[in-house]
MDAnalysis code that builds the backbone (N, CA, C; Angstrom):
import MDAnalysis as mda
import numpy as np

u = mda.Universe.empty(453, n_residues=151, atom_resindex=np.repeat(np.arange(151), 3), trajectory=True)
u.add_TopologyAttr("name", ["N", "CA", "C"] * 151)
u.add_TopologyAttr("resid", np.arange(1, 152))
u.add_TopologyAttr("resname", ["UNK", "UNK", "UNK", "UNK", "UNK", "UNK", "UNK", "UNK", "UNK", "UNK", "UNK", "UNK", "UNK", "UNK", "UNK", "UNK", "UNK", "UNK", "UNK", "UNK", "UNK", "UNK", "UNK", "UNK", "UNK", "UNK", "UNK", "UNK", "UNK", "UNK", "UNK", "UNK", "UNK", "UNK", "UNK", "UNK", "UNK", "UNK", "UNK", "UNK", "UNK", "UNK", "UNK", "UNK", "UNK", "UNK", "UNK", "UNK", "UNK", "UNK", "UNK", "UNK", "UNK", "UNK", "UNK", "UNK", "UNK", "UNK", "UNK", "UNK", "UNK", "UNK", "UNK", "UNK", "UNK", "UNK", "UNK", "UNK", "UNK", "UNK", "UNK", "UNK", "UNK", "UNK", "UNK", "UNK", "UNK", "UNK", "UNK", "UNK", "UNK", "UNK", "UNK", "UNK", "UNK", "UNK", "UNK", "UNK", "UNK", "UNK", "UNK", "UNK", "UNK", "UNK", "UNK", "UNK", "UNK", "UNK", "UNK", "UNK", "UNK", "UNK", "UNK", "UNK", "UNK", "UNK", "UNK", "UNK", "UNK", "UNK", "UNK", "UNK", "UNK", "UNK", "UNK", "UNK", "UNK", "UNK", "UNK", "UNK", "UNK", "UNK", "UNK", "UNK", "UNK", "UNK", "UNK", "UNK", "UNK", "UNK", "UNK", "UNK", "UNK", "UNK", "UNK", "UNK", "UNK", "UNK", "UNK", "UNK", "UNK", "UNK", "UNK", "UNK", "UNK", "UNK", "UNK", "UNK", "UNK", "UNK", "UNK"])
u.atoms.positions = np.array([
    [-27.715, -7.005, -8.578],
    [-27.671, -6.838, -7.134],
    [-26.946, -5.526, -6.840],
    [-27.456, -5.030, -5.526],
    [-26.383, -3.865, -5.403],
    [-25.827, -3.928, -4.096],
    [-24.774, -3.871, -4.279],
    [-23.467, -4.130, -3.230],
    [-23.296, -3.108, -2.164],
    [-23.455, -2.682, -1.142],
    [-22.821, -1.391, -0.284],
    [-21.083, -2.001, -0.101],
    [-20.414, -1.136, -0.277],
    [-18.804, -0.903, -0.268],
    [-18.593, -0.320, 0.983],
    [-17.703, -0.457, 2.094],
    [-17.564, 0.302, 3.331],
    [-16.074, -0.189, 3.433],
    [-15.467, 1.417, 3.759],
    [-13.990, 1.093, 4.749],
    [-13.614, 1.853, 4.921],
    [-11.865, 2.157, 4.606],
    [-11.464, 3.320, 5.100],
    [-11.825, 4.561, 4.606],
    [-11.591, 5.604, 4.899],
    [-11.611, 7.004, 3.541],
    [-9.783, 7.497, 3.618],
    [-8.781, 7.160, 4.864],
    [-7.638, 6.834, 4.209],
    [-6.837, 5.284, 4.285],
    [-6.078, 5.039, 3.061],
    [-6.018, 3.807, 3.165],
    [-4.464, 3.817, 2.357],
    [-4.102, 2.440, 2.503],
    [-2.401, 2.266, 1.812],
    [-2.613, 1.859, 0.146],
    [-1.738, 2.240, -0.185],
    [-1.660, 1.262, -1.616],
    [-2.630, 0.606, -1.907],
    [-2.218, -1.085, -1.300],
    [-2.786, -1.733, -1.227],
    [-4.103, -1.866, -1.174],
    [-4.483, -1.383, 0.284],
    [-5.793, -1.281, 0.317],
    [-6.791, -0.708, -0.794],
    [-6.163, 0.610, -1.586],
    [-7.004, 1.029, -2.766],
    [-6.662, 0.085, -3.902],
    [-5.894, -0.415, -4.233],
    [-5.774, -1.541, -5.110],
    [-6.790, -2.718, -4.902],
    [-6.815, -3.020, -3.760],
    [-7.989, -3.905, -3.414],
    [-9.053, -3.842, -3.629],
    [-9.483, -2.697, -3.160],
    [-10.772, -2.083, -3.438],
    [-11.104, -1.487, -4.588],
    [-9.862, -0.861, -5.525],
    [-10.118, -0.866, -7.102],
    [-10.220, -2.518, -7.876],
    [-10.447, -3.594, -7.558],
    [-10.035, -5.035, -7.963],
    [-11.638, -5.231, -7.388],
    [-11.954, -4.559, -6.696],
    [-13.547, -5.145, -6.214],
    [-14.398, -4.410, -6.792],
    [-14.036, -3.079, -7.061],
    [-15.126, -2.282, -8.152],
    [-15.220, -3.137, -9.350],
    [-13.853, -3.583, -9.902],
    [-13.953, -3.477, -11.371],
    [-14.838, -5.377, -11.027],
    [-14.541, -6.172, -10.250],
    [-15.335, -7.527, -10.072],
    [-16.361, -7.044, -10.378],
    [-17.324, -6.189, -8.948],
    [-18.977, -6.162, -9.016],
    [-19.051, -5.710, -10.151],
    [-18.454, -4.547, -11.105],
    [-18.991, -4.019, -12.725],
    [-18.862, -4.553, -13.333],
    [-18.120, -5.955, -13.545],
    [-17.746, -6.824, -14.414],
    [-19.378, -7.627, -14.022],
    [-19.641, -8.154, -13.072],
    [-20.731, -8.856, -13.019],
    [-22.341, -8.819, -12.965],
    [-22.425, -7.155, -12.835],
    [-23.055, -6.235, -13.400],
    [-23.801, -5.697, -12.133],
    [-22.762, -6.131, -11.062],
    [-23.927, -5.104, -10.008],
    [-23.702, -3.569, -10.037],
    [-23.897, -3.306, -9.267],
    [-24.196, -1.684, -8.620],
    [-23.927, -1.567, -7.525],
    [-22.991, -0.257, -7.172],
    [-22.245, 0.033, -6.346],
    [-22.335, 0.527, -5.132],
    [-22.887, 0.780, -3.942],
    [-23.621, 1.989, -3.195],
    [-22.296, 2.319, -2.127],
    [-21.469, 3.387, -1.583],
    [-20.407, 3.188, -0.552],
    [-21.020, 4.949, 0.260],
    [-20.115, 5.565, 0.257],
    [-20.339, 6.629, 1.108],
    [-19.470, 7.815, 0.262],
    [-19.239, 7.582, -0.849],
    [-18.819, 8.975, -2.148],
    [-17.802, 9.316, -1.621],
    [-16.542, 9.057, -1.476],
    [-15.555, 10.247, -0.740],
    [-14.564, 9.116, -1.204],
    [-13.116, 9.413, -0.346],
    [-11.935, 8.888, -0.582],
    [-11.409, 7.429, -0.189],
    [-10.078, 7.010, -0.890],
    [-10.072, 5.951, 0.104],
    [-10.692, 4.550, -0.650],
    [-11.302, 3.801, 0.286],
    [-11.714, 2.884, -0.421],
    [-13.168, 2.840, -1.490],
    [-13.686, 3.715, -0.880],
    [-14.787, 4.498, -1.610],
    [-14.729, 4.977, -2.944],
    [-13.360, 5.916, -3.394],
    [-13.067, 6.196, -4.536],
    [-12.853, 5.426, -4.871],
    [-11.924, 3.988, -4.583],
    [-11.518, 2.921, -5.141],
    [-12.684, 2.486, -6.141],
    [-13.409, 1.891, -5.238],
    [-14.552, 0.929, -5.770],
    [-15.099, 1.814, -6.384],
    [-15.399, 2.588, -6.323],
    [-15.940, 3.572, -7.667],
    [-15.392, 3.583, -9.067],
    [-14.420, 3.834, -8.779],
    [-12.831, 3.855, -9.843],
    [-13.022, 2.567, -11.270],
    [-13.062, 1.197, -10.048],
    [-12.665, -0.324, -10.737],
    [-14.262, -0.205, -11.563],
    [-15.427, -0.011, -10.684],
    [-16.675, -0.378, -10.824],
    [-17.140, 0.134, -12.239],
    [-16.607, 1.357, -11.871],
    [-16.694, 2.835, -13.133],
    [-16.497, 2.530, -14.742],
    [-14.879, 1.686, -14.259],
    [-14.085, 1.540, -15.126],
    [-14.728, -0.070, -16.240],
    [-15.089, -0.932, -15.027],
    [-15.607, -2.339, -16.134],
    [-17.299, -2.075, -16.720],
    [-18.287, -0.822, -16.376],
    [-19.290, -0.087, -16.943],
    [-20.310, -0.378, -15.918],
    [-20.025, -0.466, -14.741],
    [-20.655, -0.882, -13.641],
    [-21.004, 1.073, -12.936],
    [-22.345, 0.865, -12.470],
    [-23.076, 2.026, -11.724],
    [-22.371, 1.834, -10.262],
    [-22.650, 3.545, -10.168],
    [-21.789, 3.934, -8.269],
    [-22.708, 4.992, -7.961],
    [-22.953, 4.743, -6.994],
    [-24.140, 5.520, -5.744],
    [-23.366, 6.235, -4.660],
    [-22.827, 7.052, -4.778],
    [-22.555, 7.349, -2.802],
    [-23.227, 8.395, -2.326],
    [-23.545, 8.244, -1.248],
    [-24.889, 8.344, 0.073],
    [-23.906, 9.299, 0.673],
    [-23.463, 10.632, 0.672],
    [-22.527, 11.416, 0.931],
    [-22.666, 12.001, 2.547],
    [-22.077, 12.356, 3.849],
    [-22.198, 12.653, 4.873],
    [-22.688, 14.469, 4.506],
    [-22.601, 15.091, 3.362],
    [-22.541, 16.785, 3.614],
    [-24.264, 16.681, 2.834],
    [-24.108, 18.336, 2.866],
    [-25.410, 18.483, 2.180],
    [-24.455, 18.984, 0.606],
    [-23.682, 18.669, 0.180],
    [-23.305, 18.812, -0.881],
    [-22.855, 17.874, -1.725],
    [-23.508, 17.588, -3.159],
    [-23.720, 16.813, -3.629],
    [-21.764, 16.899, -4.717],
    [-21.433, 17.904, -5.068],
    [-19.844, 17.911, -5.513],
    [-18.601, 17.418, -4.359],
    [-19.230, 17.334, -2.963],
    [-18.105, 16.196, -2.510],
    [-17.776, 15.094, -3.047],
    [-18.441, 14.592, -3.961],
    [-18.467, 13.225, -3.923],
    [-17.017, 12.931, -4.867],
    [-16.824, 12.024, -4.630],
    [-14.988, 11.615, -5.694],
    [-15.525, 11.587, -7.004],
    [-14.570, 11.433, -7.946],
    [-14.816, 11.605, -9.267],
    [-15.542, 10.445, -9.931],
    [-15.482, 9.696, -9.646],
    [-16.265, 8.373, -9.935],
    [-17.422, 7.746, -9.672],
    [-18.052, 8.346, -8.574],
    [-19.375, 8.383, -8.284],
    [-20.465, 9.136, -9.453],
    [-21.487, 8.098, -9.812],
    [-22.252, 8.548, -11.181],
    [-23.175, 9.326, -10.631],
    [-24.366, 8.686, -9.091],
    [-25.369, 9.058, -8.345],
    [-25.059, 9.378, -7.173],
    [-24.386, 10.833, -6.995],
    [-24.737, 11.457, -5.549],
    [-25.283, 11.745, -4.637],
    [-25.780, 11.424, -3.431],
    [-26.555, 11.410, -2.692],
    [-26.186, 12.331, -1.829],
    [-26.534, 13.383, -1.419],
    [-26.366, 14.493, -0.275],
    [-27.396, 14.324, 0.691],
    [-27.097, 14.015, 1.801],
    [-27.331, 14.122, 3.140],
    [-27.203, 15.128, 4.153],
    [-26.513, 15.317, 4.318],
    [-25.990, 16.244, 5.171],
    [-26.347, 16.194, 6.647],
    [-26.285, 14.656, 7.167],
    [-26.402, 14.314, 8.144],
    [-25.170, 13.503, 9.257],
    [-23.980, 14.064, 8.351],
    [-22.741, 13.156, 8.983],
    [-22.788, 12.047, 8.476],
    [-22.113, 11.333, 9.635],
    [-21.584, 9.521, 9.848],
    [-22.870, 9.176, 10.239],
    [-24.515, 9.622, 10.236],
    [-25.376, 9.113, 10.506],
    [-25.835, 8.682, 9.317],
    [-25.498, 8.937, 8.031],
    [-25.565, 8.064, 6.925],
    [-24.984, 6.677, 7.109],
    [-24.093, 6.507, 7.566],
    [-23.440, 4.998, 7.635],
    [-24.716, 3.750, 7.727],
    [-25.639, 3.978, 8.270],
    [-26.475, 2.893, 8.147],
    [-27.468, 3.126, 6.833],
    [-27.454, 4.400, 5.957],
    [-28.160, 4.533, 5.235],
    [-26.899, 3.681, 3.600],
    [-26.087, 4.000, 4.047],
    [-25.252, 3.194, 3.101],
    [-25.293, 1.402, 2.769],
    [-25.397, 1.587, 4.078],
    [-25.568, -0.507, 4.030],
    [-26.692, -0.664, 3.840],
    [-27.790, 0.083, 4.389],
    [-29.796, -0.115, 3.941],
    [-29.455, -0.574, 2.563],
    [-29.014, 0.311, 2.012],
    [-29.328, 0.610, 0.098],
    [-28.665, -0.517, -0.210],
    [-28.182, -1.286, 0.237],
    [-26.840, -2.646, -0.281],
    [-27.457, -3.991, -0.102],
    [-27.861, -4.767, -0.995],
    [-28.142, -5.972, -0.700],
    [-27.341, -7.238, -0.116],
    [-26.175, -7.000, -0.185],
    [-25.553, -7.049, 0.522],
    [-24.033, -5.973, 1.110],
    [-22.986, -6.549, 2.153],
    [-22.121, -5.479, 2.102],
    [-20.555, -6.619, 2.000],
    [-19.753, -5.782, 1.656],
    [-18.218, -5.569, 1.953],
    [-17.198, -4.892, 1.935],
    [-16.944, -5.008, 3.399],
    [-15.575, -4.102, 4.274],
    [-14.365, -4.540, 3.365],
    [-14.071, -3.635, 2.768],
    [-12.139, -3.492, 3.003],
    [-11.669, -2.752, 3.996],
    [-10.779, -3.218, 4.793],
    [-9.876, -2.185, 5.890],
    [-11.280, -1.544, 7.047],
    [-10.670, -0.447, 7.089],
    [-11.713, 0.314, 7.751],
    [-11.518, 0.961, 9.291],
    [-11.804, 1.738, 9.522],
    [-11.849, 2.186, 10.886],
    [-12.430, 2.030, 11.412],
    [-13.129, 3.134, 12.440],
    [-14.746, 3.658, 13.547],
    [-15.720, 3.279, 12.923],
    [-16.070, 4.422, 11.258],
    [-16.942, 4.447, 10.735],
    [-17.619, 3.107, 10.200],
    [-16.569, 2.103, 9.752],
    [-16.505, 0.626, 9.473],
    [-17.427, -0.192, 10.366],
    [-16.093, -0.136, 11.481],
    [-17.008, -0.584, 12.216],
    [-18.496, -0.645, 12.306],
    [-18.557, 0.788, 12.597],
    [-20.309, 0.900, 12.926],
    [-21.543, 0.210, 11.714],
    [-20.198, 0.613, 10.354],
    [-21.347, 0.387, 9.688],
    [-21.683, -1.430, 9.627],
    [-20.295, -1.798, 10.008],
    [-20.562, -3.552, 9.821],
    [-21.385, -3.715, 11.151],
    [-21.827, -2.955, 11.994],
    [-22.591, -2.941, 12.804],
    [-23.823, -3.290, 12.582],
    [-24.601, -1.655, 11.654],
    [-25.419, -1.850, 11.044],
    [-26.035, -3.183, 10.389],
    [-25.211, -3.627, 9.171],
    [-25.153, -4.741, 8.582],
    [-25.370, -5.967, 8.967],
    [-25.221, -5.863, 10.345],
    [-25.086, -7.254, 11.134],
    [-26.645, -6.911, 11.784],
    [-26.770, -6.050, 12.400],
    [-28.589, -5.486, 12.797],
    [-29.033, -5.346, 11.575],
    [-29.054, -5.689, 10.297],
    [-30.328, -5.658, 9.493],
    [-30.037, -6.925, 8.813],
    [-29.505, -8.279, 9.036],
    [-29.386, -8.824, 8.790],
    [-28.945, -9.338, 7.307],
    [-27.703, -8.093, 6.632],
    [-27.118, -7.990, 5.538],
    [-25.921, -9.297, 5.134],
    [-25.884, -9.979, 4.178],
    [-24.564, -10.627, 4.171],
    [-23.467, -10.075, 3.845],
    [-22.538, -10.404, 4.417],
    [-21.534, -9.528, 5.050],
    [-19.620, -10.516, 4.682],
    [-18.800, -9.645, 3.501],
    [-17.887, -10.328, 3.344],
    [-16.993, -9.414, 3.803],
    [-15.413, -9.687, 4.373],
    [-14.492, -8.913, 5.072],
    [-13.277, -9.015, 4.111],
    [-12.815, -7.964, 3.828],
    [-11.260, -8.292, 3.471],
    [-10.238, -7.415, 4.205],
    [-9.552, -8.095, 5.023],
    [-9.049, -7.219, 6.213],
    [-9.607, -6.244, 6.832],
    [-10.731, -6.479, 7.254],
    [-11.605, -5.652, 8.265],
    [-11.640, -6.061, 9.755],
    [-11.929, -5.470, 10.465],
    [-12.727, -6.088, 12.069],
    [-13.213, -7.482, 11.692],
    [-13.105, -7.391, 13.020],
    [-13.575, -8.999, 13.558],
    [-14.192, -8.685, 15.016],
    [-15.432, -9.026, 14.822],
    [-16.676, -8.879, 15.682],
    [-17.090, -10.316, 15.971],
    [-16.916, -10.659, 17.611],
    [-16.682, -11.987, 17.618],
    [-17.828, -11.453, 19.458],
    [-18.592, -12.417, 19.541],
    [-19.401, -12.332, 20.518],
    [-20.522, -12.606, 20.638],
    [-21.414, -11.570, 21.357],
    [-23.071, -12.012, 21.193],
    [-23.434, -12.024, 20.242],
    [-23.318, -11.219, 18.973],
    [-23.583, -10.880, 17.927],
    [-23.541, -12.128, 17.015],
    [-22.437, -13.392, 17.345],
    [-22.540, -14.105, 16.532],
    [-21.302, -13.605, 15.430],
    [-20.569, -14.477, 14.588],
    [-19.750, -14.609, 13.398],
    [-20.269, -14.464, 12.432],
    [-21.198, -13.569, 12.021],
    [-21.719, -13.667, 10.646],
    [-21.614, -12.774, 10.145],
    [-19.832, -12.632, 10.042],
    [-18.986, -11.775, 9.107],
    [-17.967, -12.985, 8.068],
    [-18.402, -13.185, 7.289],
    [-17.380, -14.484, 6.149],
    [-15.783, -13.552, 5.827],
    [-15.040, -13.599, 6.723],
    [-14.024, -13.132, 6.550],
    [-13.095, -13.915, 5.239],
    [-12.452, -13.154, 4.230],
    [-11.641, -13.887, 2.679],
    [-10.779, -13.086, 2.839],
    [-10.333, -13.639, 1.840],
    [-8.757, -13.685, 1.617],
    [-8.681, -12.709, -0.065],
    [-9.736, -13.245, -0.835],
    [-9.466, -12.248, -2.113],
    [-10.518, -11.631, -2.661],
    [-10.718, -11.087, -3.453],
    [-11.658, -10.069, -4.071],
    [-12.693, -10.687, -4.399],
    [-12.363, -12.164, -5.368],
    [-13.425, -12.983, -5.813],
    [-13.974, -13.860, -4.672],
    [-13.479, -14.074, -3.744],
    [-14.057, -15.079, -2.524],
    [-15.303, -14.262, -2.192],
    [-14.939, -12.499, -1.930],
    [-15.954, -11.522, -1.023],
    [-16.975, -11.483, -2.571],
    [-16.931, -11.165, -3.392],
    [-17.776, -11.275, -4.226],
    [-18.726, -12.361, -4.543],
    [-18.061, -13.708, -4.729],
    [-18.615, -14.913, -4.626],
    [-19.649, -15.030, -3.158],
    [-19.245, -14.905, -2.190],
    [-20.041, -14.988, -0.570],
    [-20.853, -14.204, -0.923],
    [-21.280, -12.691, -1.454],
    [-22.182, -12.141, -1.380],
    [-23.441, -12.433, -2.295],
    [-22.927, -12.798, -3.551],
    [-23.633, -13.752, -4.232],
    [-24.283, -14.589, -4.188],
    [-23.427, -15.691, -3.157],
    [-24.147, -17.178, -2.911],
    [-25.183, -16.789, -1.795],
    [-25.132, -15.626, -0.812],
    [-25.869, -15.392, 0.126],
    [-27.453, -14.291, -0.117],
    [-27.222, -13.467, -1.229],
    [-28.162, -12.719, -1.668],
    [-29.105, -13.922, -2.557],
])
């Protein structure tokens, strides 16, 4: 399966610890990685994913394909901005937010308009017309497990 990764591009400790603990899950279980190539939680999951022999995709905002963080195997240059953000979650069979800002947002936006399953680990909470069909967890293996049981 291949996972889209979305959140911050700056983030605490923690948060990249988190998101290095979710790379190295999906590579341990042999998916594939897709996020948006850059810093943050992005490098994270690249990092963990990289590290247990698991593939990383990022769908990059420039038209330059050496932005991408060091851990990204398949660069994708765009060079269309934050209008990649929905091209990041397309490529993901399913998605999950760590943290996240604007860009987050939008993209759990996306995700929610293409009808992606969708796990949170301290992300937004989008509560309304849209419906709850964000499975908000608590740990690395819960968001991994949900995307699983739902793909």
């Amino acid at each position: 399966m291949r996972v889209s990764v979305i959140g911050g591009g700056t983030v605490t400790d923690e948060e990249y610890a988190t998101a290095e603990r979710l790379g190295r899950e999906l590579g341990e279980r042999g998916h594939e990685v897709v996020c948006g190539g850059r810093g943050g939680v992005m490098e994270a999951v690249c990092a963990g994913a990289s590290e247990a022999g698991g593939h990383t995709i990022g769908i990059l905002p420039s038209a330059r394909r050496s932005e991408a963080n060091d851990h990204v195997q398949t660069a994708i240059a765009t060079g269309i901005g934050n209008a990649r953000n929905p091209v990041v979650v397309m490529n993901g069979d399913a998605v999950v937010a760590v943290d996240g800002g604007p860009g987050t947002l939008s993209e759990l936006g996306h995700a929610l308009d293409f009808g992606k399953p969708v796990a949170g680990l301290g992300t937004h909470r989008i509560e309304g017309a849209v419906g709850e069909r964000i499975e908000h967890v608590e740990t690395v293996e819960a968001a991994v497990a949900h995307v699983e049981r739902e793909v």
